[in-house]
BASEFI-373038 format. One record per residue: x, y, z of N, C-alpha, C in turn; residue in three letters. Coordinates in steps of 0.1 Angstrom, whole numbers, plus 2048, in hexadecimal, padded with zeros to 3 digits. Atoms other than C-alpha are relative to their C-alpha. Example, Ala and Ser with C-alpha at 12.3 -4.5 7.8 and 13.67 -1.06 7.14 Angstrom:
8097F480087B7D384E80980C800ALA7F77F58008897F58477F880B808SER
***
This chain:
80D800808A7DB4343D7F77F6806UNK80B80A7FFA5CB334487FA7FF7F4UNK809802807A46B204317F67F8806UNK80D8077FCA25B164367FB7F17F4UNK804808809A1DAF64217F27FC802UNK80C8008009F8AEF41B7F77F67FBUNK7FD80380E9ECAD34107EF7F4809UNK80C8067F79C7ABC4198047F8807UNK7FC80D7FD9D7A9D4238137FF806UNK7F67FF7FD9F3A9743780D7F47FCUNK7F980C8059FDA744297FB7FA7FAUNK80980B8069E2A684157FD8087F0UNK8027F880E9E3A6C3ED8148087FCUNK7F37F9807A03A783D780680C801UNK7FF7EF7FDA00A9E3DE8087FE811UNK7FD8017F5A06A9540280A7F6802UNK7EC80A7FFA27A7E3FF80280D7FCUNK7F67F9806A37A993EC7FD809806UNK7FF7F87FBA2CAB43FF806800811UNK7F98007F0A38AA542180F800800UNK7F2804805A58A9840E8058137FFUNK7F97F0806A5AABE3FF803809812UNK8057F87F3A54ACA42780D7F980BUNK7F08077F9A71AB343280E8067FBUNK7F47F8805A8AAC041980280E802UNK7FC7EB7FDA84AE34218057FF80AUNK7FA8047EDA8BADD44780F7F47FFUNK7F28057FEAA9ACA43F80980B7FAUNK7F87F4809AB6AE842A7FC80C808UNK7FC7F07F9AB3B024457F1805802UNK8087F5802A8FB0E4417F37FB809UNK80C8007F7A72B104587F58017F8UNK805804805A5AAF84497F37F8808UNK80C8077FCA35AF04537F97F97F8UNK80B805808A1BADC4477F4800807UNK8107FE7FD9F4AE944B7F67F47F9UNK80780880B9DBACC4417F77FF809UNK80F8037F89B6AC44498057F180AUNK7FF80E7F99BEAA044F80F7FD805UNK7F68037F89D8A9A4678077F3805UNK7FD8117FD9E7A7446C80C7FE80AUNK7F58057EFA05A7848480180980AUNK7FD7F87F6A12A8749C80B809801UNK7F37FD803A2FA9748F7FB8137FFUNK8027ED7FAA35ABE49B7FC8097F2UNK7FC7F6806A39ACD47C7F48017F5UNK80B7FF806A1AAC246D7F180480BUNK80B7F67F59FBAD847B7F58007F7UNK80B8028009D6ACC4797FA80A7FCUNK80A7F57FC9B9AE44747FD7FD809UNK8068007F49A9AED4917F07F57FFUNK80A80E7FF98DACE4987F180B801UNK80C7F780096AADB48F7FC7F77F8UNK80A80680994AAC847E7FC8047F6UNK8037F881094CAE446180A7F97F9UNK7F680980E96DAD14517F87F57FBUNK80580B807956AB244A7F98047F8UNK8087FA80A93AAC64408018077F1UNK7FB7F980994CADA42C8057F67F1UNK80080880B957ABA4187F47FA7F9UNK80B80A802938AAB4177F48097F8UNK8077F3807928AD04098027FC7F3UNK7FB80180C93DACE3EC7FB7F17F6UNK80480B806938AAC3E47EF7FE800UNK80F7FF7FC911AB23EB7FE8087EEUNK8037F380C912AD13CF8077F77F1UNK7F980780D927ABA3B57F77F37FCUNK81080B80290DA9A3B97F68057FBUNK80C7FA8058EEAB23B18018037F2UNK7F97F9811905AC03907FF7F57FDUNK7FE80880790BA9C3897F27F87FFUNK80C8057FD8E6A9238D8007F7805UNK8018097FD8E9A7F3A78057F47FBUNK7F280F800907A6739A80E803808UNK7F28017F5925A5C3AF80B8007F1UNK7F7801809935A5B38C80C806800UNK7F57F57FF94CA7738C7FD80780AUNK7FF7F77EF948A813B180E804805UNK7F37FA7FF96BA833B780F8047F2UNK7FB7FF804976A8B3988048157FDUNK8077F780496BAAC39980680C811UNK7FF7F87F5974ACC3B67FB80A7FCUNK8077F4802961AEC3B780A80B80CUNK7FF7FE7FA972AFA3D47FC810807UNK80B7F47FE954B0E3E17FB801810UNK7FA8007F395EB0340680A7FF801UNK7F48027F797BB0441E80480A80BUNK7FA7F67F198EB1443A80780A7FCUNK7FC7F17FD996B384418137F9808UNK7F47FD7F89BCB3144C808808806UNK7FB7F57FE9C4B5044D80680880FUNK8047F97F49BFB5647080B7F680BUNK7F580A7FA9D5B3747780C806808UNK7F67FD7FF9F7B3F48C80A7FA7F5UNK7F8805810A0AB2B4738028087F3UNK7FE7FB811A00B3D4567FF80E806UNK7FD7F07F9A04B6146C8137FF7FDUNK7EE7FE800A2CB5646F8047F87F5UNK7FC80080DA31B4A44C80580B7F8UNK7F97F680BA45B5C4357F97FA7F2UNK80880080CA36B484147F97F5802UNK81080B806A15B3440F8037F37F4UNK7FD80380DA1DB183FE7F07F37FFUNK8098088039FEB053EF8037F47FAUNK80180B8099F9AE13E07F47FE7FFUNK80D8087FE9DFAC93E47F580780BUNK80C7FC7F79BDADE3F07F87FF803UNK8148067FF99EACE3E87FA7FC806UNK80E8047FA981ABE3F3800802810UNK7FF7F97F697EAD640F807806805UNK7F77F87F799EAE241A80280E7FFUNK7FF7F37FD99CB0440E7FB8047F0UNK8077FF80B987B173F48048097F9UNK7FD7F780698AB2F3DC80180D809UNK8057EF7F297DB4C3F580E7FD80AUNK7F77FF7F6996B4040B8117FD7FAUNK7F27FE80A9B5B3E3F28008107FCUNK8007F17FD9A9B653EC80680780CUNK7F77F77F39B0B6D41180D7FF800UNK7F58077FE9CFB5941080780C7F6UNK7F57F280C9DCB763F27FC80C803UNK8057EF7F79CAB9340580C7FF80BUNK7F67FD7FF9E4B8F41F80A8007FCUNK7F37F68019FCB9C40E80A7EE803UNK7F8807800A12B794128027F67F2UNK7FC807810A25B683F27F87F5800UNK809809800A13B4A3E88067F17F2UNK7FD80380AA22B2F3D57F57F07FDUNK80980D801A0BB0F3C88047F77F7UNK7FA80D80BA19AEC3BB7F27FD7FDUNK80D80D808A02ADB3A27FF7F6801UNK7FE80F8019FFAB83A77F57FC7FAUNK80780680C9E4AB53907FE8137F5UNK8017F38079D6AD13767EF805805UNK80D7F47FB9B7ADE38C80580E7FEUNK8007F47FA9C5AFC39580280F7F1UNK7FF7F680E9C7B0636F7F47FD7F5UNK80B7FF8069A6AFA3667F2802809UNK8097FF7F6983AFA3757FB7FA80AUNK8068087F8978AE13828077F0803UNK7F580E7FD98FAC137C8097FF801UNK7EF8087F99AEAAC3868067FD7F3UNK7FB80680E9B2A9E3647F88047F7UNK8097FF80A9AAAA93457FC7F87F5UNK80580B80A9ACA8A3317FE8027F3UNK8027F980C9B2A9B30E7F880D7FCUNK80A7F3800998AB531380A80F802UNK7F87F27FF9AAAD530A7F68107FEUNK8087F780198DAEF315803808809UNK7FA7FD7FA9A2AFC32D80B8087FEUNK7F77F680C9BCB0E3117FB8077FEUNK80D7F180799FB2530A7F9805811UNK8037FF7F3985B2432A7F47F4801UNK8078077FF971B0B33A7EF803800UNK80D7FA7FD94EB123337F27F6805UNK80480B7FF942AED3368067F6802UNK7F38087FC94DACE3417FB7F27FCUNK80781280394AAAA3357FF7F680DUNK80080A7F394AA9E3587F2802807UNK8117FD7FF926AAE35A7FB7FE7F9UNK80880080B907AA534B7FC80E7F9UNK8097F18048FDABD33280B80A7FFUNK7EF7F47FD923ACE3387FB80C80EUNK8087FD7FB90EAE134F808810803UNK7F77F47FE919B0835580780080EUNK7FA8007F3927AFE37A8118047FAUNK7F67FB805949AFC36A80980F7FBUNK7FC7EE803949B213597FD80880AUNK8007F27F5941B3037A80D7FF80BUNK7F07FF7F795FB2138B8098067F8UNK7F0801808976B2A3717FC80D800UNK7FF7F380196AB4E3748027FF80EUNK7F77FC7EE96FB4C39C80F8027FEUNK7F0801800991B433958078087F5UNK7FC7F3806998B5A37C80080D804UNK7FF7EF7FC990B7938E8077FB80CUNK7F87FE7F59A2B6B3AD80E8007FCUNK7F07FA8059C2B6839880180A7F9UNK7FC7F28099BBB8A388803807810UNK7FF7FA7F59BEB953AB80E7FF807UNK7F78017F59D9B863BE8107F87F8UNK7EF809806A02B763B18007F5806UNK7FC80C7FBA02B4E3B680E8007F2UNK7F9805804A23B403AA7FD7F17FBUNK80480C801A18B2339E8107F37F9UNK7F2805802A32B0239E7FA7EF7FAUNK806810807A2BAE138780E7F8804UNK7F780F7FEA3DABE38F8077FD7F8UNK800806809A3EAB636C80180E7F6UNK7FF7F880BA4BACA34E7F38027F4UNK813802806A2BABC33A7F780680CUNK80A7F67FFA15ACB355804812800UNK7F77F1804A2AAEA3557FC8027F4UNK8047FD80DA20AED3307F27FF802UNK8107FF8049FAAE433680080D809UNK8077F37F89F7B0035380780A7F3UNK8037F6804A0AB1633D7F78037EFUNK80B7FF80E9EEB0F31E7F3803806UNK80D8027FA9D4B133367FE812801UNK8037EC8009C1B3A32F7FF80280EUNK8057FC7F69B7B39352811806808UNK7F27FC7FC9DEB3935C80B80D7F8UNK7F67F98069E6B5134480880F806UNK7F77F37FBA03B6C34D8027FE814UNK7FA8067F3A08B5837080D7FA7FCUNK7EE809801A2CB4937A7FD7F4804UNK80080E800A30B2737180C7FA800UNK7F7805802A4DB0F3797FD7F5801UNK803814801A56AEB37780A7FE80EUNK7F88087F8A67ADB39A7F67F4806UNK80380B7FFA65AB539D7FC801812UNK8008067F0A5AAA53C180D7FB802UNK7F28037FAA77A9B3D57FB7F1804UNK7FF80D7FCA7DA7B3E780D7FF804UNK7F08057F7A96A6D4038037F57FCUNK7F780F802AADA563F78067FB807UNK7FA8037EDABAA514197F67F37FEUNK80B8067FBA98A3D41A7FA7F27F2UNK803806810A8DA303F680F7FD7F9UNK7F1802805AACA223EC7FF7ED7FEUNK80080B808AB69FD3DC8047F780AUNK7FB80B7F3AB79DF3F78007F17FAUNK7FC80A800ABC9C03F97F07F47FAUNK80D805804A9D9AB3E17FA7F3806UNK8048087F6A9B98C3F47F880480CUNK8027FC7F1A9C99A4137EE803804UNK80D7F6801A7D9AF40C7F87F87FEUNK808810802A6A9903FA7FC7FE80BUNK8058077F5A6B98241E7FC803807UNK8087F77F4A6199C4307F27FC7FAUNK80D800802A4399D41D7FA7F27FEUNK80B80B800A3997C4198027FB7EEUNK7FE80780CA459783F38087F87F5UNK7F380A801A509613DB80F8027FBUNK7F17FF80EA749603D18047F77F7UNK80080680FA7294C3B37F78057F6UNK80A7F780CA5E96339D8078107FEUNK7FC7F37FDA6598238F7F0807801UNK80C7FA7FDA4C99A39C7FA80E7F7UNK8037F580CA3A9B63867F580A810UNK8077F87F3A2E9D33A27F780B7FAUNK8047F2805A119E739D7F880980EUNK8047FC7F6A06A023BA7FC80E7FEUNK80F7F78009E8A1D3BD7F880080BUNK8087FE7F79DAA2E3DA7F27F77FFUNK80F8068059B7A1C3CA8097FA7F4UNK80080980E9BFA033B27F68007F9UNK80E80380399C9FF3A880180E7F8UNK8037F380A9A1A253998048007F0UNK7FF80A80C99DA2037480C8107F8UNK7F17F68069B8A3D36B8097FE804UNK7F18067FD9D1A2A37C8027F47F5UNK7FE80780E9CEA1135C7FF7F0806UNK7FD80D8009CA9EF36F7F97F77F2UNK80880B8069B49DE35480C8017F2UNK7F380580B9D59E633D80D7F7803UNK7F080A7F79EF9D63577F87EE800UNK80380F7FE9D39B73547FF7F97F0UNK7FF80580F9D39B832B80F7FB802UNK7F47F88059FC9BD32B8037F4806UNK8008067F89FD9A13467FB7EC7F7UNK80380C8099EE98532E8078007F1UNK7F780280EA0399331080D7F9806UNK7F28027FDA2398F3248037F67FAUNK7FB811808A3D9703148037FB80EUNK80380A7EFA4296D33D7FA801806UNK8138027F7A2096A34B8097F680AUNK7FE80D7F5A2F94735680A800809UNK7F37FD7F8A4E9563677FF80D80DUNK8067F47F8A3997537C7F67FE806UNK80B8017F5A2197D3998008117FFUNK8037F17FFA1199D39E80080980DUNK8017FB7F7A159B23BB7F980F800UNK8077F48059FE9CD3BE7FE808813UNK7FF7F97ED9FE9E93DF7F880A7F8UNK80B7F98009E19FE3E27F47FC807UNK80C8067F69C09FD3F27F37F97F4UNK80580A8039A89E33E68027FA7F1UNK7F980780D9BE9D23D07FF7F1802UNK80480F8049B09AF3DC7F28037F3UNK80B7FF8099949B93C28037FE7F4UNK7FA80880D9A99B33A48047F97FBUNK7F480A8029C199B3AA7F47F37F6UNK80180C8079A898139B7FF8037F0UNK7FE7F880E9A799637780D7FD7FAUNK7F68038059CB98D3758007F57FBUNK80280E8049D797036280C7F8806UNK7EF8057F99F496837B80180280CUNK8027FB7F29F69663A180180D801UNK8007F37FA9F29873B47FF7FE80CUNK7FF8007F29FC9913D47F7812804UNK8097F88009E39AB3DF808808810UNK7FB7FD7F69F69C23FD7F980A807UNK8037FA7FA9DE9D7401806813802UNK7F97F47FF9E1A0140C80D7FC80EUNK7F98017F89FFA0541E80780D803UNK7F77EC7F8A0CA2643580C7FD802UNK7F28047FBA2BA1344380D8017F5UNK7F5800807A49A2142E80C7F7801UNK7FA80A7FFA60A0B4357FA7F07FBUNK80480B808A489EF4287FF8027F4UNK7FE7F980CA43A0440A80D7FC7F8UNK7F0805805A68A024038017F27FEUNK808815804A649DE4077FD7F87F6UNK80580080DA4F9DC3EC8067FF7F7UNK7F77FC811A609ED3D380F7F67FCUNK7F580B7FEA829DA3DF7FD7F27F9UNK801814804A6F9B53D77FF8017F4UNK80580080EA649BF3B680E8017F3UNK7FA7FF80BA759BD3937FF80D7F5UNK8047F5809A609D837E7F5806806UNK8047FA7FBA4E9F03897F38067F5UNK80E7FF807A259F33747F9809801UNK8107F07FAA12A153727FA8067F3UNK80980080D9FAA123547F680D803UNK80A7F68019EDA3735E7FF8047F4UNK8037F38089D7A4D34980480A7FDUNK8007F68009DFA6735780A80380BUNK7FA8007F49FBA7236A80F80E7FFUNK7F77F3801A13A923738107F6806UNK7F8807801A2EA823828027F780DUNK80380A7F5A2AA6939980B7FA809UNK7F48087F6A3BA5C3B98017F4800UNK7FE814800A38A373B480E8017FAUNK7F87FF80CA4EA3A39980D805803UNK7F57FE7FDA68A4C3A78047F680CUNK7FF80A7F6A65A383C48077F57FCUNK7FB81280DA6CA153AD80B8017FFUNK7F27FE804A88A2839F80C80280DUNK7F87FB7FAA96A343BD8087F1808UNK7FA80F7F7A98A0C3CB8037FA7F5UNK7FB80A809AA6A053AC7F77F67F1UNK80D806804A839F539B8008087EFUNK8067FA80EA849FA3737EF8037FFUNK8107F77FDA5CA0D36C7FD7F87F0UNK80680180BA48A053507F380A802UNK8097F5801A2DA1F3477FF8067F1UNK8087FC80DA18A2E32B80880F800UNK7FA7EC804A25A5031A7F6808804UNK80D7F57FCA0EA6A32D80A80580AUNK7FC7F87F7A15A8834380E7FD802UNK7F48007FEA35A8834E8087F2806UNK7FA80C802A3DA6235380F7FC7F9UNK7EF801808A56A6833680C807807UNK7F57F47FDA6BA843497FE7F580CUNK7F880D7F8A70A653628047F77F8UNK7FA80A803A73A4735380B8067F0UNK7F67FF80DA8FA493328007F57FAUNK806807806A82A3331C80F7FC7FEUNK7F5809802A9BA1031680D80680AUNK7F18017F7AB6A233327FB7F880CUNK8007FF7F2AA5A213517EF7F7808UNK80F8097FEA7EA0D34C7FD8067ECUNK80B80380EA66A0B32B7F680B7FFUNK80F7FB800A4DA2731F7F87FC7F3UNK80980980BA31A1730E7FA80C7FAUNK80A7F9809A1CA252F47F4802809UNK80E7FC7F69FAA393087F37F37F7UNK80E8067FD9DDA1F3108067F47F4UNK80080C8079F0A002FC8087F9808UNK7FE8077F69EF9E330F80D7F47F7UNK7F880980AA059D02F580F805800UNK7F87FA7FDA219E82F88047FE811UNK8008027F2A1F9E831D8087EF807UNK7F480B802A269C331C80A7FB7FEUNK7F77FE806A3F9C730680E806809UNK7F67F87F9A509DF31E8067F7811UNK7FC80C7F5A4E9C633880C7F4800UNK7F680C804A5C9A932880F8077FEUNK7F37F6802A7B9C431D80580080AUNK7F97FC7F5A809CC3408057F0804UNK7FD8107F4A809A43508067F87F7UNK7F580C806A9099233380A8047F4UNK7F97FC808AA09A731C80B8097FEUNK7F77F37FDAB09C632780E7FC80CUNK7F78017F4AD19C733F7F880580DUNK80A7FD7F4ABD9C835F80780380BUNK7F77F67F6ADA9D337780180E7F9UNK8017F5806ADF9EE3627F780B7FEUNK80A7F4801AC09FD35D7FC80780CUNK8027F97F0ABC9FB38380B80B807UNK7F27F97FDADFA0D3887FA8117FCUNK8077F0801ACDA2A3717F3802805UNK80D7F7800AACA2C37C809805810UNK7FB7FA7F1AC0A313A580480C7F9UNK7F77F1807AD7A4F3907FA80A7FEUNK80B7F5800AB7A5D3837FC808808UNK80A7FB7EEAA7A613A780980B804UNK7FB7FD7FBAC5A6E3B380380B7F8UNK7FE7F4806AD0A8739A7F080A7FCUNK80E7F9806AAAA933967F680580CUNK80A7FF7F6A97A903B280880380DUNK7FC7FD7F0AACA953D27FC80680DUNK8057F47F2AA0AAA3F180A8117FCUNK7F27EE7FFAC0AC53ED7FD8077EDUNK8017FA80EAB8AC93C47EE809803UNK80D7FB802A92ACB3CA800810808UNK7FB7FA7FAA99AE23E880380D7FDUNK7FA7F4805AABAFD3D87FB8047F8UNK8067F680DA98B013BD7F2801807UNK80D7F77F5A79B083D680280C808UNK7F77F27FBA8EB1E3E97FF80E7F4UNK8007F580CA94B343C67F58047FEUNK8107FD804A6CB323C17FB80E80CUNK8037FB7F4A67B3E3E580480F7FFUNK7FD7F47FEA7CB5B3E17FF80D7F5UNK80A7F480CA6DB6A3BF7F5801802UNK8087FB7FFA4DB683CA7FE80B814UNK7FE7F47F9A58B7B3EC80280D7FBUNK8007F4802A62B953D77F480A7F7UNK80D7FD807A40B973C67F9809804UNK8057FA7F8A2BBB03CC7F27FA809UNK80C8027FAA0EBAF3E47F47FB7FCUNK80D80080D9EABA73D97FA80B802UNK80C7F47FD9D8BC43D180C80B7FCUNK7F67F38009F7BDA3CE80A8027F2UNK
***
């Protein structure tokens, strides 16, 4: 079996860990596994560029042109928002010629547009598409942040002034291209598996739930010292870790990790370690050193990371199921985290980390202090490893993509 994986980014952003990770486990289990992305960052065979052309920038910079005008000229919700009314024709690709199934993820801001998701089901090839957020089941957004207009149809949007009709015209594109053609569609998270399947736009599509994977080969529990000294930190503290592609992004919840941070009863026993990109911009908001590390690509420093730390902080809004988190767990790192999206179907509240009450920073604390002075803290770390490994593995995720792969081969055609 070939698969084609599809996805904007080859390493940058959450969609693109899990879809390289998911692109490793296939190829270790037998199956002839690519990865197509706009943006390309190594050099590794098996991931294949678009062909180099001054339309891929434009084409981002269109979209984002057409969403600024809708938003009258505010940067407010500039990327909160996808229209996907550009992208690339793949079709014509060799790659996607010797493919047996299409598998979609992460497509946006530019990589391929509706028109060009239609060709992709005109040939006649299966098509299966992981969610890593809930666009692909509403109109225009990533997050819907309680807004349930999307169970019915999107006709307007709060992310527009005025709700503006931009919204109801996407969501009829995308409705007549899934009256047209069979996506399998595959959620991370059991909670978004239940939002796509409430979503009218999804209705009488196939919906499943398989988690992201992760190598434990790699993310595994080392030595805490050790790691400390690699990086440069202290070992006389315990450390509280929080990490976000953008820290600065206010649905990653830092202004709750900086309330939860002054409730703590051990403020005077912790330092903050925060990994993401311009995470010196916070650290003075805290009420307790911070070590600011900055974005970081080097996996092996990653691990690192997680290794030095004690608990592991992700005050999201909004979230399907996130790789930090598994990550933390997988090196051992009890999680603390707000009850949203599928957070709970990782962490196991008092086994294995803390889930706080949504958007309470007093709880949050609370879950902290539990983990660093009150709970058995070998133990929890013993389950959160057990978790990873009985949940997330390469050979579990694997197989059950494999089974996906081979119901929608037997699908019919589009059009037929």
């Amino acid at each position: 079996m070939r698969v084609l994986i599809v996805n904007t980014s080859e390493r940058t952003g959450g969609a693109a860990v899990a879809a390289n990770r998911l692109m490793k486990a296939l190829i270790n289990h037998g199956v002839k596994a690519k990865m197509l992305v706009r943006d390309k960052e190594s050099d590794a065979l098996t991931v294949v560029g678009l062909p180099k052309s001054p339309m891929l920038h434009w084409q981002f910079l269109w979209e984002r042109l057409v969403i600024f005008v809708r938003c009258r000229f505010s940067r407010k919700h500039l990327f909160e928002i996808d229209l996907a009314n550009t992208g690339s024709d793949i079709t014509r690709l060799p790659e996607f010629q010797e493919a047996d199934v299409i598998h979609l993820h992460w497509i946006n801001q530019g990589m391929l547009s509706l028109g060009s998701i239609r060709k992709i089901l005109q040939s006649g090839k299966p098509v299966v598409w992981t969610m890593h957020d809930i666009w692909p089941a509403t109109a225009i957004c990533h997050l819907t942040l309680g807004c349930r207009s999307f169970t019915t149809a999107c006709k307007s949007c709060r992310l527009l002034p005025g709700g503006s009709s931009l919204a109801r015209g996407v969501w009829r594109k995308k409705q007549r291209l899934l009256e047209e053609g069979n996506i399998h569609f595959v959620a991370c998270s059991h909670w978004l598996e239940q939002e796509a399947k409430s979503s009218a736009l999804l209705k009488g599509q196939k919906v499943t739930c398989i988690p992201n994977p992760i190598d434990t080969h790699i993310y595994k529990k080392g030595n805490k010292e050790e790691a400390r000294q690699r990086l440069g930190l202290p070992l006389d503290k315990k450390l509280i870790l929080f990490a976000s592609q953008r820290v600065t992004n206010e649905n990653k919840g830092m202004s709750y990790l900086v309330e939860a941070c002054r409730l703590t009863k051990c403020q005077t026993l912790c330092e903050v370690v925060i990994l993401g990109g311009h995470a010196e911009e916070v650290v003075d908001q805290l009420p307790m050193k911070a070590h600011p590390l900055g974005y970081v690509n080097d996996e092996q420093r990653i691990v690192d990371v997680y290794n030095a730390a004690d608990v592991f902080v992700l005050p999201s809004l909004s979230e399907n199921l996130p790789n930090t988190i598994m990550e933390a767990m997988a090196c051992g790192v009890p999680c603390v985290a707000f009850k949203v999206g599928g957070i709970p179907e990782e962490i196991d509240h008092l086994r294995n980390g803390y889930v706080a009450a949504y958007r309470d920073a007093a709880d949050l604390a609370k879950g902290i202090d539990w983990v660093l002075q009150e709970a058995d803290y070998d133990t929890l770390s013993q389950n959160a490893v057990h978790k990873v490994a009985q949940n997330y593995s390469q050979q579990s995720v694997a197989f059950k993509y494999l089974d996906v792969y081979q119901q929608a081969m037997a699908f019919k055609p589009y059009g037929l």
